[in-house]
VOLUM-759067 format. One record per residue (C-alpha): x negated, z, y; residue in one letter. Coordinates in steps of 0.02 Angstrom, whole numbers, always signed. Each point is the difference from the previous one (the first is absolute). Layout:
REM VOLUM-759067
X|Z|Y|A
...
END
This chain:
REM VOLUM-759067
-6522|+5215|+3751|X
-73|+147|+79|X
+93|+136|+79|X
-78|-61|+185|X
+71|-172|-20|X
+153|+54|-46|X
+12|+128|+161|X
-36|-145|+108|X
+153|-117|-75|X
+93|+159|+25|X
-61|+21|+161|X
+46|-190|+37|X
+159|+5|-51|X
+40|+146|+117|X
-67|-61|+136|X
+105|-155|-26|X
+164|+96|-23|X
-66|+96|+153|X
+4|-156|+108|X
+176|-75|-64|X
+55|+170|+25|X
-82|-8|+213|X
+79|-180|+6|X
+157|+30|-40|X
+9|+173|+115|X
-31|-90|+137|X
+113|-135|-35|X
+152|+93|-21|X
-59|+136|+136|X
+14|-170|+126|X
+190|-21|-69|X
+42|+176|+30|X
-60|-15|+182|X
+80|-163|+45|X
+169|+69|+46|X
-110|+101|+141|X
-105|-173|+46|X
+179|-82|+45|X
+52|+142|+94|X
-166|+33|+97|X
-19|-182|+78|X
+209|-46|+11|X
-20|-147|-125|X
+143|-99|-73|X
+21|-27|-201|X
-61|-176|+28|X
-127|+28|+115|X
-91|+148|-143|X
+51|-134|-161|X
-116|-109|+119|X
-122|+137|+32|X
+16|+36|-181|X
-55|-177|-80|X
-171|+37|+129|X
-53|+126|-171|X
+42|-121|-130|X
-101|-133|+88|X
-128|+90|+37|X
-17|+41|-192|X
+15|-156|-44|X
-162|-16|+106|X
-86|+135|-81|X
+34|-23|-172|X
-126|-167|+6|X
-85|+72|+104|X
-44|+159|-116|X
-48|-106|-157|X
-125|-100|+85|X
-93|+194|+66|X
+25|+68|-175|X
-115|-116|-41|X
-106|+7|+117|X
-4|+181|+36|X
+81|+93|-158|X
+175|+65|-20|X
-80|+176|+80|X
-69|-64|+160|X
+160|-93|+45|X
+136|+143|-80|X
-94|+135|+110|X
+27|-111|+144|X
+179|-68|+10|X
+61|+167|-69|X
-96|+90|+149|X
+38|-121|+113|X
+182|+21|-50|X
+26|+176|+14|X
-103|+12|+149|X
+147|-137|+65|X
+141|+98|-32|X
+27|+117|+123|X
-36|-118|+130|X
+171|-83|-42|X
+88|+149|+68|X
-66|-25|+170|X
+58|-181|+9|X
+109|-29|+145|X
+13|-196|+20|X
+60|-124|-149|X
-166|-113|+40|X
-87|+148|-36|X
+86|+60|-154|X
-32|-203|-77|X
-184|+12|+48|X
+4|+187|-108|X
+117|-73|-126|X
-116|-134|-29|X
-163|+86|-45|X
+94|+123|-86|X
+74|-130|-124|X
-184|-65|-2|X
-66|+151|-57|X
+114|+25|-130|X
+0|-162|-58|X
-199|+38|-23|X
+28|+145|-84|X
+136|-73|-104|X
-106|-129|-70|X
-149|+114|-42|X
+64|+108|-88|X
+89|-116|-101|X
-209|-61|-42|X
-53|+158|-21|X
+145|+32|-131|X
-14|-137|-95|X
-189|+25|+3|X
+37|+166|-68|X
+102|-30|-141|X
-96|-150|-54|X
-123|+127|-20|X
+111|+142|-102|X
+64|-104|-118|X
+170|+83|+9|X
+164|-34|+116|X
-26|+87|+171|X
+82|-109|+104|X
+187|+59|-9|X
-84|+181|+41|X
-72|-60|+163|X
+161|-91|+63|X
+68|+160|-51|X
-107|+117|+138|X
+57|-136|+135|X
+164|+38|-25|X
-46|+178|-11|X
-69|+4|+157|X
+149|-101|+68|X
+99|+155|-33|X
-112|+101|+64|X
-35|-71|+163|X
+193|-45|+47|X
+37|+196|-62|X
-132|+77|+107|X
-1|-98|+178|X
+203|+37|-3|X
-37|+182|-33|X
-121|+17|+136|X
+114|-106|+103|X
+159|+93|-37|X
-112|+169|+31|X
-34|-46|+179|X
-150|-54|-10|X
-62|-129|+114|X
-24|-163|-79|X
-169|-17|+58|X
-47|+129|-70|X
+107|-11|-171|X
-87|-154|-18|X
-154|+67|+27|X
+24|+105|-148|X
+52|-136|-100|X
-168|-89|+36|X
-103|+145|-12|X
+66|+27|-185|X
-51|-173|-29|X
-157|+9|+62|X
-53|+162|-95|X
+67|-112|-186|X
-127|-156|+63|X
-147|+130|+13|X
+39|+81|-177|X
-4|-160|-75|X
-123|-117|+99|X
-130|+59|-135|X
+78|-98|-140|X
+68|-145|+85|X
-86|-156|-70|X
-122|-106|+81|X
-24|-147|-91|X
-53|-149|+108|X
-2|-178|-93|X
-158|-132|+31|X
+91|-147|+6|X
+92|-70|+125|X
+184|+43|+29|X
+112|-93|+118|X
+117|+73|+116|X
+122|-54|-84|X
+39|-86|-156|X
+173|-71|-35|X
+72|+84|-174|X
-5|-128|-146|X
+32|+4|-186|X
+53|+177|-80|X
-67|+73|+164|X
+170|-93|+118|X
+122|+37|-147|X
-56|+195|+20|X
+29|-22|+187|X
+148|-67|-11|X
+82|+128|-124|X
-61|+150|+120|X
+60|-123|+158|X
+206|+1|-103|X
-30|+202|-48|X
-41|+39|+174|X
+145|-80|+45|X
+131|+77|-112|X
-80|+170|+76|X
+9|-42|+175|X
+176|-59|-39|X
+27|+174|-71|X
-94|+92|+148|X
+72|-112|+158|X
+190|-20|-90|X
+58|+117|-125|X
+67|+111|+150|X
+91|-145|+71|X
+81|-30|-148|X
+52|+182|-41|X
+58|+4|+183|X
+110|-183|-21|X
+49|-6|-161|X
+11|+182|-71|X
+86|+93|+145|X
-154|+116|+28|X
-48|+70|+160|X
-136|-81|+97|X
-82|+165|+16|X
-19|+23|-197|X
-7|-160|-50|X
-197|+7|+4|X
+20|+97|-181|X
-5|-164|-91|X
-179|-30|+65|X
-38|+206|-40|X
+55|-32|-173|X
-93|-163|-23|X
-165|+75|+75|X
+17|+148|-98|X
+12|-102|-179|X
-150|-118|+57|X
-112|+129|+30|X
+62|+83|-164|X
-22|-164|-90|X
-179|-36|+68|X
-72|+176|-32|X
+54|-16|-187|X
-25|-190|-1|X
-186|+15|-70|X
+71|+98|-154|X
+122|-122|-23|X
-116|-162|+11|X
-93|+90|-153|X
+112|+16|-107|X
+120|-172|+32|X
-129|-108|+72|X
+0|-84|+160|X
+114|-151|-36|X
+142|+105|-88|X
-7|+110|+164|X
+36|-142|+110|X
+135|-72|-107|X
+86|+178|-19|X
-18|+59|+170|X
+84|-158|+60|X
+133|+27|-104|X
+18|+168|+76|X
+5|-47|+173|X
+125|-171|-43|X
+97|+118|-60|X
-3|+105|+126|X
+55|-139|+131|X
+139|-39|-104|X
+55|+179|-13|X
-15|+35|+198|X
+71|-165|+39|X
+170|-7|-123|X
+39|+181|-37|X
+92|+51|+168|X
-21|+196|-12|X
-152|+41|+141|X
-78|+119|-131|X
-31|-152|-127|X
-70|-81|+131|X
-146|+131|+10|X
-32|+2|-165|X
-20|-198|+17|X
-111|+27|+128|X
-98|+137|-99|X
-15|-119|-147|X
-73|-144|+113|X
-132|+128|+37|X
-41|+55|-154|X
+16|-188|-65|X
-112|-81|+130|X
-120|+157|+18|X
-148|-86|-120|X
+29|-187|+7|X
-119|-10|+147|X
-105|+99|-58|X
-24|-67|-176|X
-53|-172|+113|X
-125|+57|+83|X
-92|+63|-153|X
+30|-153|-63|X
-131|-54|+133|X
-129|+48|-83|X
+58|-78|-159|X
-8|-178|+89|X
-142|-113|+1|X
+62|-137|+115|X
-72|+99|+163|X
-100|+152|+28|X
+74|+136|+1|X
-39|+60|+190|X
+54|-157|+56|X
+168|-8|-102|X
+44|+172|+48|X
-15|-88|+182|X
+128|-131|-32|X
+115|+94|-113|X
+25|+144|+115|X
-1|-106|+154|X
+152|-127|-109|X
+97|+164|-47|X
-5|+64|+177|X
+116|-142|+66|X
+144|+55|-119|X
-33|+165|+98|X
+34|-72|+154|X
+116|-160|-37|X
+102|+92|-111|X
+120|+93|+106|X
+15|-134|+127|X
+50|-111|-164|X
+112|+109|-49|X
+80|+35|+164|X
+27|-198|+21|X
+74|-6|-178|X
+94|+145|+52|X
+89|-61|+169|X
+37|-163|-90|X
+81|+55|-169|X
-10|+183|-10|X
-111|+142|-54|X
+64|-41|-196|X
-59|-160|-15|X
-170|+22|+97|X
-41|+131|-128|X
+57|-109|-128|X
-121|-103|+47|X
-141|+112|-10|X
+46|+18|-182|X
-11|-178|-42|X
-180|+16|+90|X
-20|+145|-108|X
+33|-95|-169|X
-110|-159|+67|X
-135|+146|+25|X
-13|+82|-160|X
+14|-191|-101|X
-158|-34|+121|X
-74|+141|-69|X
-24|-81|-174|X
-130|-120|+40|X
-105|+165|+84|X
-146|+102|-132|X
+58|+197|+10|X
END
């Protein structure tokens, strides 16, 4: 292979860490800010979980919506679009003053993500396919990455007194500036044949969704709950119980960045049945050990343990033959995304009903069904 080839795959698989790194900035720079969203337009914590459920429908939306353009248009015509159109977005949500207004906002917001989601989930696929080598665990890696970087720098700016107009115009200015250093290598593919809007999962291609689908739910369990928990049943304050979702984002990322390295040398399948060990065992150590500091490191193992199941699955898109692979990614990432956003309400109705112990207990048993699924899926 000649050394321009192989500066292009390089260049490729920046450019895709480059965009997981932009999506998840954004995504976690919205979290940070929501706190001054509520304030700004007097809303109660009812009225934003309404407001809220505007983003995850319109990604829902999007994610269809992006497959079909990808191939159409090529994963670089539609990424430099919805990640434009989404930063360009973002500081208009600090000038909201009406709820109708915030949905409307909300709504293309979650669109545009939901795009961008979905796209580069293609592109990375496409990119790996290529390589020949586990990338995947690497890319989830830089959205989680940028998740930490985007939550850390809005609340800086914020807590400097800056105004959040403008802190947020910062936030998409940075994003901007890592689309145009990688819009070169992003990858344009477009498919000749014809590729419905939609295509309902089927074969290896719904088991994959459906694993991702339980693993986004044990981690939105995690995210939405673990502090609730602390709080209730470990006697810590509200105001530090968010540490259980520190430590658990702290030991994903660590597990994803590594993950590739790891994939190598134990191969996919022994990953997935290891790293839910881990995180089982994690649950069970947060949920019957009653000291709050066993707790975290419960937590930290579910984030360690869950860090490469998902992505092992999607590579193992483009080890399937049942659907191609544009058109899987579609349905697999649009599947997955309602654990995202049925999981916590799950898990909150579990919750009121029997407890917080026996809701996560039952993500566990989800857990197990998962990784037996997992069997009858090529890694």
């Amino acid at each position: 292979m000649s050394s321009a080839i192989l500066m292009f795959k390089q260049n490729e698989q920046i450019a895709t860490r480059e965009v997981f790194f932009c999506t998840g900035f954004i995504t976690s720079s919205w979290a940070a800010l929501i706190p001054y969203i509520k304030f700004n337009i007097s809303i109660s914590d009812s009225t934003l979980g309404f407001l809220l459920l505007s983003l995850g429908i319109g990604a829902l939306v999007g994610m269809p919506t992006s497959g079909f353009c990808c191939n159409k248009y090529g994963c670089k015509r539609v990424l430099l679009t919805s990640v434009t159109g989404y930063s360009l977005l973002f500081p208009l949500l600090t000038h909201v003053q009406t709820p109708i207004t915030l949905f409307v906002l909300l709504l293309m917001f979650g669109l545009l993500l939901g795009i961008t989601d979905c796209a580069v989930s293609i592109q990375a696929v496409a990119v790996e396919k290529d390589t020949g080598k586990p990338l995947m665990s690497g890319f989830h890696g830089f959205y989680s990455l940028g998740g930490m970087a985007g939550a850390t720098t809005l609340t800086l700016l914020l807590s400097s007194g800056m105004l959040p107009s403008y802190a947020c115009s910062v936030i998409s200015f940075c994003t901007l500036f890592l689309l145009s250093h990688s819009r070169t290598a992003l990858r344009s593919d477009i498919t000749r044949k014809h590729s419905p809007y939609f295509a309902f999962p089927k074969g290896a291609v719904i088991l994959i969704g459906l694993i991702c689908c339980i693993f986004f739910l044990a981690e939105g369990a995690v995210i939405n709950w673990s502090g609730v928990f602390l709080s209730e049943y470990r006697s810590v304050s509200p105001k530090s119980a968010g540490m259980s979702v520190v430590c658990f984002s702290i030991f994903m990322t660590i597990g994803r960045l590594f993950g590739d390295r790891v994939v190598s040398k134990l191969g996919s399948r022994q990953l997935v049945i290891l790293g839910t060990v881990v995180a089982l065992s994690g649950f069970t150590i947060s949920l019957s050990v009653n000291q709050w500091q066993s707790a975290l490191i419960g937590f930290a193992l579910i984030g360690i343990g869950c860090s490469n199941i998902v992505p092992i699955m999607f590579s193992s898109i483009g080890k399937q033959n049942t659907m191609p692979d544009g058109v899987a990614v579609t349905a697999v990432t649009t599947l997955a995304y309602t654990g995202v956003l049925a999981g916590p309400a799950l898990i909150g109705f579990f919750g009121e009903l029997y407890g917080l112990v026996t809701a996560f207990t039952v993500v566990m048993g989800l857990m197990l069904i998962a990784v037996l699924l997992s069997f009858k899926i090529r890694m």
